[in-house]
N, C-alpha and C positions, 0 to 999 in steps of 0.2 A: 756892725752890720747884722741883720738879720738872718738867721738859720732858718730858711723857708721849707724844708724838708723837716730839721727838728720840731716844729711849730705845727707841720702838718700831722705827723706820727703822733707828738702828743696829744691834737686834737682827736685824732683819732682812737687813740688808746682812752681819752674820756668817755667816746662813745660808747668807747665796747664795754668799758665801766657800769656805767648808766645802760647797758642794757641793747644798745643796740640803735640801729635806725627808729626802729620803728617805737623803740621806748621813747624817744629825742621828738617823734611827729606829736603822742601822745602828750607827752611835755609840752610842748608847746602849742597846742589845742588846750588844754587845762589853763596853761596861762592866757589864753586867749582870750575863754566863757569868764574868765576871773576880772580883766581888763574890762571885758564890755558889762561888768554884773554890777550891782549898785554895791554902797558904801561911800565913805573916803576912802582918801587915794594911802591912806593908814590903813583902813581897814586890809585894803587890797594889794597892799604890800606886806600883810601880815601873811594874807592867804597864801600868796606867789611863794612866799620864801617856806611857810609850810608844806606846800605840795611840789616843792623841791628835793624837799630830803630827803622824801623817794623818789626812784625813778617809775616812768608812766604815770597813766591819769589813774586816781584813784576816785575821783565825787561818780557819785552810784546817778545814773539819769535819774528823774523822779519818778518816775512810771516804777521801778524798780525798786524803790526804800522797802525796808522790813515791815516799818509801818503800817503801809497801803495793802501789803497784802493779807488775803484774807485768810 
């Protein structure tokens, strides 16, 4: 049988792991732009499972690279 309160508390405790709710919305916005972005679906499993290891989105928008500015 299922420990539906254990199940919950741990999920919970990875949240606050990872940073929180709003780490968890970032996370999943990241994998989202990465899902609808081109490559293979290799490539895009590469990305997903790199921008896991941290928590929150880490890709810089483009407007913002170090590059572009002047």
């Amino acid at each position: 049988m299922v420990d539906w309160k254990k199940l919950a508390d741990k999920a919970s405790d990875v949240v606050q792991k990872r940073g929180g709710t709003k780490s968890l919305e970032e996370d999943a916005a990241e994998l989202a732009d990465i899902a609808k972005g081109g490559g293979t679906l290799s490539d895009k499993a590469k990305q997903a499972a790199t921008a896991l290891k941290e928590p929150g989105a880490h890709a810089q928008p483009a407007a913002e690279t170090p590059d572009e500015q002047g």
